[in-house]
C-alpha positions as CSV (number, residue, x, y, z in Angstrom):
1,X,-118.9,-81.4,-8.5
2,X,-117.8,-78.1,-10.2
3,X,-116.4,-77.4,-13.6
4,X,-114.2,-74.4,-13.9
5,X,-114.3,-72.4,-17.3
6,X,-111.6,-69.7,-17.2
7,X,-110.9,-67.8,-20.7
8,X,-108.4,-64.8,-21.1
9,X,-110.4,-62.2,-21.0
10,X,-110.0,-58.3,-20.3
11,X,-113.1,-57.2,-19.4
12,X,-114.2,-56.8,-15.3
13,X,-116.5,-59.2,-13.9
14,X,-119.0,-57.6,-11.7
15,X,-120.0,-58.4,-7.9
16,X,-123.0,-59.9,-8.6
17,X,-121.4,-62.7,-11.0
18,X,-119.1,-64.0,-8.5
19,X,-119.2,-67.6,-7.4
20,X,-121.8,-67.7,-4.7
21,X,-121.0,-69.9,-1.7
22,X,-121.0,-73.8,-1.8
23,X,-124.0,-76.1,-0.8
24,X,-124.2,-79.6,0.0
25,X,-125.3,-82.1,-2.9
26,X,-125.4,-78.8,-5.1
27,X,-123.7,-79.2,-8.6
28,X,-121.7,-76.0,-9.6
29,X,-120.4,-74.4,-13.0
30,X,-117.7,-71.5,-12.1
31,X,-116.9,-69.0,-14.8
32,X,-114.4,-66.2,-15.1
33,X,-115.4,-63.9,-18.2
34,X,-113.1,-61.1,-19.9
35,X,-114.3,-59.7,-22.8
36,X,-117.6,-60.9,-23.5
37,X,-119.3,-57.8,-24.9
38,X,-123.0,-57.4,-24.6
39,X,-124.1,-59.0,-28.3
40,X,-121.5,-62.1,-27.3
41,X,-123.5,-62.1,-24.1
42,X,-127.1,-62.2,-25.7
43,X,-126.0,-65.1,-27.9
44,X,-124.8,-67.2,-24.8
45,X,-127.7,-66.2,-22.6
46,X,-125.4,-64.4,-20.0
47,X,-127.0,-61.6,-18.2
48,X,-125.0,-58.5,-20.2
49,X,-125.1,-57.0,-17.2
50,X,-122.4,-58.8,-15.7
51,X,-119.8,-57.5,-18.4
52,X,-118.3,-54.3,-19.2
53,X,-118.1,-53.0,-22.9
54,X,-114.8,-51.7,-23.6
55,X,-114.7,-48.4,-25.9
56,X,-112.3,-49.7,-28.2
57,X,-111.9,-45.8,-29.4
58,X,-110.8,-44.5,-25.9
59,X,-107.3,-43.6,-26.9
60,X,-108.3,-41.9,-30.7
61,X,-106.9,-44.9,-32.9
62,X,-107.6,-43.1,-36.2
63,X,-105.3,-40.6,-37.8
64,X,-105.4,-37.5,-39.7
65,X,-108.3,-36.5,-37.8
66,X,-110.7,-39.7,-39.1
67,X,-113.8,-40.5,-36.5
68,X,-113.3,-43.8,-34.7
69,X,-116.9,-46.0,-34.6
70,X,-117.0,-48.7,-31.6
71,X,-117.6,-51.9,-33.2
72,X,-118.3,-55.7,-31.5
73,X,-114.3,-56.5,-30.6
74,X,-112.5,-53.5,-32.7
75,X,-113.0,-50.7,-34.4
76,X,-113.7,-48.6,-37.8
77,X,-111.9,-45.5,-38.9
78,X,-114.4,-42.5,-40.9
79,X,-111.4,-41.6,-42.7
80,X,-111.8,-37.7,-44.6
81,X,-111.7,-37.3,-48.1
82,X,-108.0,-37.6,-49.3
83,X,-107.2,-40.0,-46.9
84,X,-107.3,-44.5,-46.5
85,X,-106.4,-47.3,-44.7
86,X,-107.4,-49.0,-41.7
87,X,-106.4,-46.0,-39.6
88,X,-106.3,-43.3,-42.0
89,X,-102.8,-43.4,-42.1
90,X,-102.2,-43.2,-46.1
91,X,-102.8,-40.0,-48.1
92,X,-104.4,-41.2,-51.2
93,X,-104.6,-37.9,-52.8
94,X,-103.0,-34.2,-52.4
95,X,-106.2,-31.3,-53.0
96,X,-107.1,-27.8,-53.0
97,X,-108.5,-29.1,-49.6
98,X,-105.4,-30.1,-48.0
99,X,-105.1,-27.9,-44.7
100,X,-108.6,-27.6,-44.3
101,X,-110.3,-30.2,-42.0
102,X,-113.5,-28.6,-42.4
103,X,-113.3,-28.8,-46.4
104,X,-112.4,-31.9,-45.8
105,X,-114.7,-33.3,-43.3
106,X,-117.6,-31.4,-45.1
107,X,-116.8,-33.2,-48.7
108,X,-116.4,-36.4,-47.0
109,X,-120.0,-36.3,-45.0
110,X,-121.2,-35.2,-49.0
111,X,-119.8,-37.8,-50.6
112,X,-120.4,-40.6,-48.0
113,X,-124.1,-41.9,-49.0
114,X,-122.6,-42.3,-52.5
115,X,-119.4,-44.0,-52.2
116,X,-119.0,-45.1,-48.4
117,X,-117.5,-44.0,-45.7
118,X,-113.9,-45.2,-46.2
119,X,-113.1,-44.2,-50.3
120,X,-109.9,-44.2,-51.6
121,X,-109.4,-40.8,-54.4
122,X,-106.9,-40.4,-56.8
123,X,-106.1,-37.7,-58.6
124,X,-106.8,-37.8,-62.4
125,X,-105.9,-34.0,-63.2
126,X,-105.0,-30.7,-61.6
127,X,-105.1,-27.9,-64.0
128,X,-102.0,-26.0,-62.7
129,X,-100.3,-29.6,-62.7
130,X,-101.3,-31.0,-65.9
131,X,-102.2,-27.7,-68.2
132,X,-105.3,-25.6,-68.7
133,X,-106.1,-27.5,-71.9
134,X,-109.5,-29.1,-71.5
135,X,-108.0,-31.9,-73.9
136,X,-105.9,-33.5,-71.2
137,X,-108.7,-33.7,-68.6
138,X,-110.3,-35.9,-71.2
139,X,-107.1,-37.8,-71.7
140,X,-106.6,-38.3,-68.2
141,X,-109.9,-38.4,-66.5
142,X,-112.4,-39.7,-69.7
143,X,-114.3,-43.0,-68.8
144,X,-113.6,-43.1,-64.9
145,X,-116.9,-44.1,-62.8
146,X,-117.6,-41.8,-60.0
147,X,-115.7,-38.8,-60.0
148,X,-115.1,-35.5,-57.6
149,X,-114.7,-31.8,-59.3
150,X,-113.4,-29.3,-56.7
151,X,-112.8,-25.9,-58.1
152,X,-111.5,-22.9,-56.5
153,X,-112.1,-19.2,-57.3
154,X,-110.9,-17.3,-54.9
155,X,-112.1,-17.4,-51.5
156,X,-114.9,-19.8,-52.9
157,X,-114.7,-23.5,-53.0
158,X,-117.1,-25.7,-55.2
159,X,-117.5,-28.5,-57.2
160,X,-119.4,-31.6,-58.0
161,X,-119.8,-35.5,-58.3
162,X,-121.1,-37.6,-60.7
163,X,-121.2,-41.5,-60.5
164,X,-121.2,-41.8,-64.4
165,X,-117.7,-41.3,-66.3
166,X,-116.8,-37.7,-68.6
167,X,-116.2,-38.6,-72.1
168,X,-115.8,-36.6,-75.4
169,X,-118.9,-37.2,-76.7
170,X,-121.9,-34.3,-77.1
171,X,-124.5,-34.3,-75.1
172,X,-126.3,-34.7,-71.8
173,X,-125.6,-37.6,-69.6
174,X,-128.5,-39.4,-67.2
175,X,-128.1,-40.1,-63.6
176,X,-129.7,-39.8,-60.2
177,X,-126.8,-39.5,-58.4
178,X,-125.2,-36.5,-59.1
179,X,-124.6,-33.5,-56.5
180,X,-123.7,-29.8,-57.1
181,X,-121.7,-28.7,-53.2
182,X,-120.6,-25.8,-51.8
183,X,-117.8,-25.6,-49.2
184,X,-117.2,-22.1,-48.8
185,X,-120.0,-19.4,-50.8
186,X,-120.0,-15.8,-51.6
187,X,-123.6,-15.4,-48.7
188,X,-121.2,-17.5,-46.3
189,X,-124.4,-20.0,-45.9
190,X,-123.4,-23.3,-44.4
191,X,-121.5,-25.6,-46.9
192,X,-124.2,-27.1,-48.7
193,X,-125.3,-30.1,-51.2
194,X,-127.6,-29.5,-54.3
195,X,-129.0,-33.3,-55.7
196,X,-129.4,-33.2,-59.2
197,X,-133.4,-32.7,-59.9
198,X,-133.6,-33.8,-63.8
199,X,-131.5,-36.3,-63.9
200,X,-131.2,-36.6,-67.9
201,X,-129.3,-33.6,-67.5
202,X,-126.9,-34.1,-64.4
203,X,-124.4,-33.6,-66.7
204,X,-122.9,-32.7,-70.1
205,X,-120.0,-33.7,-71.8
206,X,-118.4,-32.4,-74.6
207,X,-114.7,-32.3,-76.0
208,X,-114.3,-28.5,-76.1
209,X,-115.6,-28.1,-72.4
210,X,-113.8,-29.1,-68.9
211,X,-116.7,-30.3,-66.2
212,X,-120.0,-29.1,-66.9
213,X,-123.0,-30.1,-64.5
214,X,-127.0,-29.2,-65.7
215,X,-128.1,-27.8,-68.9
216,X,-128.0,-24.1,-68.6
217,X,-125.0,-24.1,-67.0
218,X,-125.0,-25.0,-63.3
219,X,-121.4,-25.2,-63.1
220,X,-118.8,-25.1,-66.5
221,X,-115.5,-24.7,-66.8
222,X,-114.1,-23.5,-70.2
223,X,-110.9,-24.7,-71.9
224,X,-108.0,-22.8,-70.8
225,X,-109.8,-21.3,-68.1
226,X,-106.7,-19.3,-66.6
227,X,-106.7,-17.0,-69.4
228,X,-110.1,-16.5,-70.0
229,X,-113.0,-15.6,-68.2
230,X,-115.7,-17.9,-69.7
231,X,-116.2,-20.4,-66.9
232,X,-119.5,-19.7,-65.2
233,X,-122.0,-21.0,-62.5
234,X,-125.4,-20.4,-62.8
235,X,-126.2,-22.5,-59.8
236,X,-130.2,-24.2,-60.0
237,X,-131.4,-21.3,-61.9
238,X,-133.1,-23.5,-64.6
239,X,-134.2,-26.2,-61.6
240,X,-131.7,-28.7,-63.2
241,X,-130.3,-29.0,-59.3
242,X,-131.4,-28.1,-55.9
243,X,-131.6,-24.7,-54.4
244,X,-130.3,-24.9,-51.0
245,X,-132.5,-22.6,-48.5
246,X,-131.2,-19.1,-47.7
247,X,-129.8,-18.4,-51.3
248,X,-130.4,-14.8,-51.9
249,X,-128.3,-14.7,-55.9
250,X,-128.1,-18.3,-57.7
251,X,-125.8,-16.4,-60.2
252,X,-122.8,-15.6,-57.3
253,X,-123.4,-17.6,-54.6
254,X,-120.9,-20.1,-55.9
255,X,-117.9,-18.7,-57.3
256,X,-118.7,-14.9,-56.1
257,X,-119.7,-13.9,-60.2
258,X,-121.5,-15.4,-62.6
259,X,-118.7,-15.6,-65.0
260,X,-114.9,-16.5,-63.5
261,X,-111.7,-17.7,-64.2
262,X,-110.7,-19.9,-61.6
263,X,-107.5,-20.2,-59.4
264,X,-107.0,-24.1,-59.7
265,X,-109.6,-27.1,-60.4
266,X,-108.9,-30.6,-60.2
267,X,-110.8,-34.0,-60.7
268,X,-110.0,-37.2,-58.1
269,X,-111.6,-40.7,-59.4
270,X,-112.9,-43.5,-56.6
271,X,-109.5,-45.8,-56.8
């Protein structure tokens, strides 16, 4: 007597799973596998030898240059900051970033014990979009969880995070979470992270001022900062953040001066 299980399958059955030859008084079960990976094959007891594991990221799936993870039948996309979907296919936001794979890839590798690996950001303000007035990044960006800075000066990219919201109140504001990040630096050190240290003062928040991470200032940005030159970083100089190894000047080695008047800065909120 033999049964016959055949299921539609597109995986390669090797040699040594064939049907072996018939025997007298000998009771047979015949299979014909395609694509029993090799968890589906510890679950049913089948030697995992006798299937093939397809890479399901063989012909680069994901777009806008998102990393493709192998998973049990399918597939997840890594997607870069600025970019969702299943594939990567949707822009969620446009940024100072845009063009640079390696800001973007950098930012996203930052942001991804905090948020995930597959975020969706939306833009909540854009200085040379919305005005230089501090007053409307309150209005548009006050009481929004988890939030990106990115500030450009120029050459120099930086910025920050903060899992708690800006609001127009006075005062520091508690949380582990925060991170101070370079992506391009005056000393042309790798782009780097800085965790927040003293976590009652990650950050401050006040009506008159635009971002402002620390308490001495790490990183502030003054209202209508096109016109004046107020804004300043004095990166992890009180020991409010991190100070990433290498650093030979905490005073420059974000924005190229201790005091600046940046280019552009923007804030995207996790959508």
């Amino acid at each position: 007597m033999v049964f016959s299980f055949e299921f539609s399958l597109q995986q390669r059955v090797r040699e040594e799973c064939r049907q072996m030859p018939l025997k007298s008084g000998v009771t047979y079960w015949s299979f014909k596998f395609t694509p029993l990976r090799r968890e589906e094959c510890l679950k049913l007891n089948i030697n995992p030898r006798c299937v093939e594991d397809i890479d399901d990221c063989r012909n680069d799936p994901c777009l806008n240059k998102g990393t493709c993870i192998d998973q049990v039948n399918g597939f997840h996309c890594r997607c870069l900051f600025g970019f969702a979907g299943p594939r990567c296919e949707n822009v969620s936001c446009i940024s100072l970033l845009a063009g640079s794979a390696n800001f973007l890839g950098n930012l996203s590798y930052f942001l991804e014990p905090a948020v995930g690996n597959n975020s969706r950001w939306l833009l909540c303000y854009r200085a040379s979009t919305h005005g230089w007035a501090v007053a409307s990044f309150h209005s548009r960006c006050d009481h929004l969880n988890h939030t990106v800075t990115i500030i450009k000066n120029d050459q120099y990219v930086f910025g920050g995070y903060t899992d708690i919201p800006w609001d127009s109140t006075t005062g520091p504001a508690t949380t582990s979470n925060a991170f101070i990040f370079s992506l391009r630096n005056k000393e042309e050190l790798h782009p780097f992270k800085s965790m927040v240290l003293v976590s009652a003062y990650a950050i401050y928040r006040d009506s008159n001022r635009g971002p402002t991470f620390g308490n001495g200032w790490d990183i502030y940005i003054s209202n209508n900062a096109n016109s004046n030159n107020n804004s300043y970083a004095d990166f992890a100089s009180d020991g409010y953040y991190e100070t990433p190894k290498g650093v030979q000047d905490l005073t420059t080695i974000l924005a190229g001066s201790l005091y600046f008047s940046p280019d552009d800065w923007e804030v995207f909120y996790l959508g």
